[in-house]
LUMLO-972511 format. One line per 3 residues: their letters; for each residue x, y, z of C-alpha. Coordinates in pm, whole numbers. Example, Ala and Ser with C-alpha at 12.3 -4.5 7.8 and 13.67 -1.06 7.14 Angstrom:
REM residues 2
as> 1230/-450/780 | 1367/-106/714
***
This chain:
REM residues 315
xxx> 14933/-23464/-7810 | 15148/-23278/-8097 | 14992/-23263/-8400
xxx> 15283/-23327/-8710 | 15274/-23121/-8990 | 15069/-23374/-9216
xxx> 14843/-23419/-8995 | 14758/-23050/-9009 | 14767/-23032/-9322
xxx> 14488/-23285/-9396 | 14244/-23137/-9178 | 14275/-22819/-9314
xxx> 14278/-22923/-9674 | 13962/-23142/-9585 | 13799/-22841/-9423
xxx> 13876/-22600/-9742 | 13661/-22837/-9921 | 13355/-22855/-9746
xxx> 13069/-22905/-9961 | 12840/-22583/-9937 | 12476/-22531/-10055
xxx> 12459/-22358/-10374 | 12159/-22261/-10594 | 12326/-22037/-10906
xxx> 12455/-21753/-10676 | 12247/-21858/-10380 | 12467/-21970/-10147
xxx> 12443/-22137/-9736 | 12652/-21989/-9493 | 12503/-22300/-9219
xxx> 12809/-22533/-9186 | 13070/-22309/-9204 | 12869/-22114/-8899
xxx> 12867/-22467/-8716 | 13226/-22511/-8812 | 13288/-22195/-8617
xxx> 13079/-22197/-8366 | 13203/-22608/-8281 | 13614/-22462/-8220
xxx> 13440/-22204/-8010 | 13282/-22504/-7808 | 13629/-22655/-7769
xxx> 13798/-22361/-7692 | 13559/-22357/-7399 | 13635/-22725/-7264
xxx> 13301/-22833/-7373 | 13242/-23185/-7464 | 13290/-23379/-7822
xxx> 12948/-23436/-7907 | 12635/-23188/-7881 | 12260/-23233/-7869
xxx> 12085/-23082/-8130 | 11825/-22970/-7877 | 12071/-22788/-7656
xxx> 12228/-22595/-7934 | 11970/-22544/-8127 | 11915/-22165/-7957
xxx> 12207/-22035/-7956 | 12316/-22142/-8341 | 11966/-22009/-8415
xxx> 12071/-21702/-8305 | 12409/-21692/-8524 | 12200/-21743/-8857
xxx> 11979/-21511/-8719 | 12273/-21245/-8719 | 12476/-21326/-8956
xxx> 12259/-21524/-9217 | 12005/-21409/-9446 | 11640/-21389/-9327
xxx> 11543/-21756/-9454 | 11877/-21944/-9289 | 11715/-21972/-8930
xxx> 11436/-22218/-9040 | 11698/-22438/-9216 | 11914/-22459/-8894
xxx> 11942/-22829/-8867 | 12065/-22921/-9248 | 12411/-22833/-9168
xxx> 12431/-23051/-8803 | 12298/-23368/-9053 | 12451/-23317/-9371
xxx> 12826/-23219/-9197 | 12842/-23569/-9174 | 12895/-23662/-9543
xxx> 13204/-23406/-9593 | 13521/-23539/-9672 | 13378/-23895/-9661
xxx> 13270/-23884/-9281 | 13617/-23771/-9184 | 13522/-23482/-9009
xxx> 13167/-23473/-8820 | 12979/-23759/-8691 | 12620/-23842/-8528
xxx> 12504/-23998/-8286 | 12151/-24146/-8216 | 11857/-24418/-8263
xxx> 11996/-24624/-8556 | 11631/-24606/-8694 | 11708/-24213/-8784
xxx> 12089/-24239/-8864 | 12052/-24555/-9100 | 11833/-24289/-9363
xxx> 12023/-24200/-9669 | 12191/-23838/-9538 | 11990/-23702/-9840
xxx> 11655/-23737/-9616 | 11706/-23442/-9369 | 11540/-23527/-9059
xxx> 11229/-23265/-8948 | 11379/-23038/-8655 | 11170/-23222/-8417
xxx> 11264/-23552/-8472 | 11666/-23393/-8441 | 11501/-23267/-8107
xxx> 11324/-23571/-7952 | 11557/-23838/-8039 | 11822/-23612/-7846
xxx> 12045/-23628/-8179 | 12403/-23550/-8129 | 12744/-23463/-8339
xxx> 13027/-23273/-8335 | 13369/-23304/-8465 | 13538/-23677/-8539
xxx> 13745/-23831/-8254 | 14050/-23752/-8484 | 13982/-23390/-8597
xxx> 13848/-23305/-8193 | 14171/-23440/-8071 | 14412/-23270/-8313
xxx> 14213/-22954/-8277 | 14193/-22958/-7842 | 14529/-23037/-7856
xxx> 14713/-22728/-8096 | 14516/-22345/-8036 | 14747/-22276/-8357
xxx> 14571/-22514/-8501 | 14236/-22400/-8429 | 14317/-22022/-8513
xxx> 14453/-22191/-8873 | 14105/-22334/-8940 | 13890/-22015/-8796
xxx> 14107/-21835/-9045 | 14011/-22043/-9327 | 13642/-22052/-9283
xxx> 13598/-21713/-9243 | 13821/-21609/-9539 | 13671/-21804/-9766
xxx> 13322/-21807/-9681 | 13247/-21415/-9477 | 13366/-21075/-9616
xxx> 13644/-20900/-9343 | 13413/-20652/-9176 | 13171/-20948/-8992
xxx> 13506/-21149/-8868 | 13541/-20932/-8533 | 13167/-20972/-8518
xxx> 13143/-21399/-8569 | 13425/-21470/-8335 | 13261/-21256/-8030
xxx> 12913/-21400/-8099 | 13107/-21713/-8080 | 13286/-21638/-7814
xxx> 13615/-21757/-7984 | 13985/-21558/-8046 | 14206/-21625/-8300
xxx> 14637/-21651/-8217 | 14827/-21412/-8421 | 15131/-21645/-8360
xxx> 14964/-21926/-8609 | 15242/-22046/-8890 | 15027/-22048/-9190
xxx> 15319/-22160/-9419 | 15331/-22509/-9206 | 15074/-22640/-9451
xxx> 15205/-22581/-9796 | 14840/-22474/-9889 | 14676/-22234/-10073
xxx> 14301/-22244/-10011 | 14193/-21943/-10206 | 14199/-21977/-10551
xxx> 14105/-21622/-10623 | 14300/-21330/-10500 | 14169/-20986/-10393
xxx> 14232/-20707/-10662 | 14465/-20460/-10465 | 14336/-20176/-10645
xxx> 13995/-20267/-10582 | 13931/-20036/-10318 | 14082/-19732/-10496
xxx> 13941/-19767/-10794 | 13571/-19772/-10610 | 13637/-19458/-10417
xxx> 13743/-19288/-10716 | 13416/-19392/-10881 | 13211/-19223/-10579
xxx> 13431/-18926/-10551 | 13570/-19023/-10192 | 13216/-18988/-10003
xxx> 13019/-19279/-9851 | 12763/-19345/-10128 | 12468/-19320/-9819
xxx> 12554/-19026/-9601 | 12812/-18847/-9832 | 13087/-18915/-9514
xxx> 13428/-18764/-9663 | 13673/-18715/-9376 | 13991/-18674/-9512
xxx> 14361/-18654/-9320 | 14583/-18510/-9513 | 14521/-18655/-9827
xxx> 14434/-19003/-9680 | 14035/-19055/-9681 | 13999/-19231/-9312
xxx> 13671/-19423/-9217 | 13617/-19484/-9568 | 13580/-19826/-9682
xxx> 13516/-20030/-10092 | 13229/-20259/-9987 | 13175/-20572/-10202
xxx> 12783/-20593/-10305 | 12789/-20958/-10415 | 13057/-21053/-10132
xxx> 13401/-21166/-10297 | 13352/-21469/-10094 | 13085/-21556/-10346
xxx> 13214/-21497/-10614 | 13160/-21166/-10687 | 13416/-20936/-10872
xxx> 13660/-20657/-10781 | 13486/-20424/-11037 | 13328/-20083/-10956
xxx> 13024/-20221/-11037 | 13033/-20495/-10753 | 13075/-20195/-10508
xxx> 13014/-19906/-10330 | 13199/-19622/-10130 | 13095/-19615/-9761
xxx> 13226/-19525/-9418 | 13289/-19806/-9181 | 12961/-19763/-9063
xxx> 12742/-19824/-9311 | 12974/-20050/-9412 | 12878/-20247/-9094
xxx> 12558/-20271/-9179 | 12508/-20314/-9544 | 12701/-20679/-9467
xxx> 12488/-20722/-9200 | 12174/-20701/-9438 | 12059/-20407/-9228
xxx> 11974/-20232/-9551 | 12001/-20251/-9946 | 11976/-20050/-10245
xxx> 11697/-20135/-10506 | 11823/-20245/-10822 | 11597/-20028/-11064
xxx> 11542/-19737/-10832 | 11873/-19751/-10648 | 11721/-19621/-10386
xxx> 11768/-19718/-10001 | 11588/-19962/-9787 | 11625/-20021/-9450
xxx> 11533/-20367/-9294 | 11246/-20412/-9021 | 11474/-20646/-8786
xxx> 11651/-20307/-8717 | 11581/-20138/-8417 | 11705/-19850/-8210
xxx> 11628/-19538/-8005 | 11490/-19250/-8101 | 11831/-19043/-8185
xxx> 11959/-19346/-8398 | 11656/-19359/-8567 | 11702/-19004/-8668
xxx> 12044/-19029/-8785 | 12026/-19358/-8990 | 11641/-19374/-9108
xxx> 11659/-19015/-9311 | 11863/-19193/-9544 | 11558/-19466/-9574
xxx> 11379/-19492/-9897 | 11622/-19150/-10038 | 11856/-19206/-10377
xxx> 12214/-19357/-10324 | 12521/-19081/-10430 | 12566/-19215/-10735
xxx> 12891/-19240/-10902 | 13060/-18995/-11130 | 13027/-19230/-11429
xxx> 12783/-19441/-11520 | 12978/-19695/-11618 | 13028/-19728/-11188
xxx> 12684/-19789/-11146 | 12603/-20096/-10941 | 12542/-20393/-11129
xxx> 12134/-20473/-11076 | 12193/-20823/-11094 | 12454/-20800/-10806
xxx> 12165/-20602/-10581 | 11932/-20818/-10642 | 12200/-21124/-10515
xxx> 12240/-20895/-10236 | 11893/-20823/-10167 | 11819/-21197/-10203
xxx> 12160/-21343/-9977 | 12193/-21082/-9742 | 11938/-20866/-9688
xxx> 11714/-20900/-9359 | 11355/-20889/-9537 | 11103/-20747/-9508
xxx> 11232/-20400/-9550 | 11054/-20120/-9436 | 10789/-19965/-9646
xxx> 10924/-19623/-9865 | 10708/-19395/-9907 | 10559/-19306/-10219
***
């Protein structure tokens, strides 16, 4: 089957618009997960259509990871309400005509998703075009991860999903520009100035030369949603705790700015020594004031990202 250059086109455009959960800055990372974790499924061979109950588990597991604390328990929203984007064009459901003749508005409980043996996946159309073209495919991954997960969790979302992306994919085929922002080049500079070159957490400052290396400007309120390229939207820190600040592993306190470590995390005993010391201890701050984070962007941060309950800080 060869997929024309319209033809790829449309699907992509209809994909960039897919119609995402959002409360004020609160956003839902659910269907673009699905999105992601459905071209994984093809990539595999597996079938069109997917019961609920089968992969219920496993996309637990990637909201789990990669979601804020609360996105697990509203797994099943995306898998019912994917099927009123773009007009039905892209994700369909099957099952007793009792449950899918509700208005989409009226969610169905998880266990009615689960005993009626619920399934969806991708339209006939859109699983055809996509099977057929891996450029394809590695066009779309693209997309929803640009516009929906900041660059240091993309590695991390495609092995979970067990999906790889072709360098070889011809982006200018489509004509499209899906991002209306664009990154601030300088961002990054400008943000290590503020801290001086050291990661704001451990004080890492390996330099080469004069090039800092393993040092990384992390977005607080990700630029993905919406947040700026100003020093105030970020912080100076090695790749490390880069890692794990977008993994919600830990946070900074708004009034306090001091850091808190998540309970999900776990390790051995040497781990524990090297990343807990810097639990419930002041952030470097920056050399200005004017660089200090923005409280309202923690608390988006500590609200969106974060893995709560965070461990208790001594007092």
């Amino acid at each position: 089957m060869t997929i024309d250059a319209h033809s790829r086109a449309r699907i992509l455009e209809e994909f960039s618009r897919l119609k995402i959960f959002q409360r004020g800055e609160q956003r839902a990372i659910h269907k673009p997960l699905l999105v992601l974790f459905a071209l994984g499924r093809i990539a595999r061979g597996d079938a069109r259509l997917m019961d609920f109950a089968e992969i219920e588990p496993d996309f637990k597991s990637l909201l789990q990871e990669f979601g804020p604390s609360s996105a697990p328990s509203s797994r099943h929203y995306p898998f019912w309400h994917l099927a009123t984007d773009a007009s039905g064009t892209l994700w369909e459901l099957e099952g007793p005509a009792g449950l899918l003749d509700r208005p989409r508005g009226v969610t169905p409980s998880l266990s009615e998703l689960r005993i009626n043996h619920v399934r969806g996946g991708f339209t006939g159309r859109v699983f055809d075009a996509l099977k057929a073209s891996p450029a394809l495919r590695s066009e779309l991954g693209r997309l929803i991860l640009s516009t929906h997960f900041p660059d240091s969790l993309h590695a991390d979302i495609l092995s979970a999903i067990g999906l790889s992306l072709d360098e070889t994919t011809d982006h200018e085929a489509t004509g499209l520009q899906f991002l209306n922002r664009r990154r601030d080049p300088s961002f990054r500079g400008r943000v290590l100035r503020a801290y001086e070159y050291r990661c704001c957490v451990c004080g890492f400052d390996l330099r080469i030369g004069t090039v800092a290396a393993g040092l990384e400007a992390a977005h607080i309120q990700w630029f993905q949603a919406q947040g700026p390229d100003t020093e105030n939207n970020g912080l100076a820190l090695c790749s490390l705790h880069h890692k794990l600040f977008d993994l919600g592993a830990f946070t900074v306190m708004p009034r306090t700015l001091t850091l808190v470590f998540s309970e999900h995390v776990s390790m051995g005993e040497s781990t524990r020594q090297m990343l807990l010391a810097y639990h419930g201890a002041g952030m470097i701050l920056p050399q200005s004031d004017r660089y200090l984070p923005d409280p309202d962007r923690l608390v988006w941060h500590a609200r969106q990202v974060f893995k709560s309950p965070g461990r208790d800080v001594a007092k």
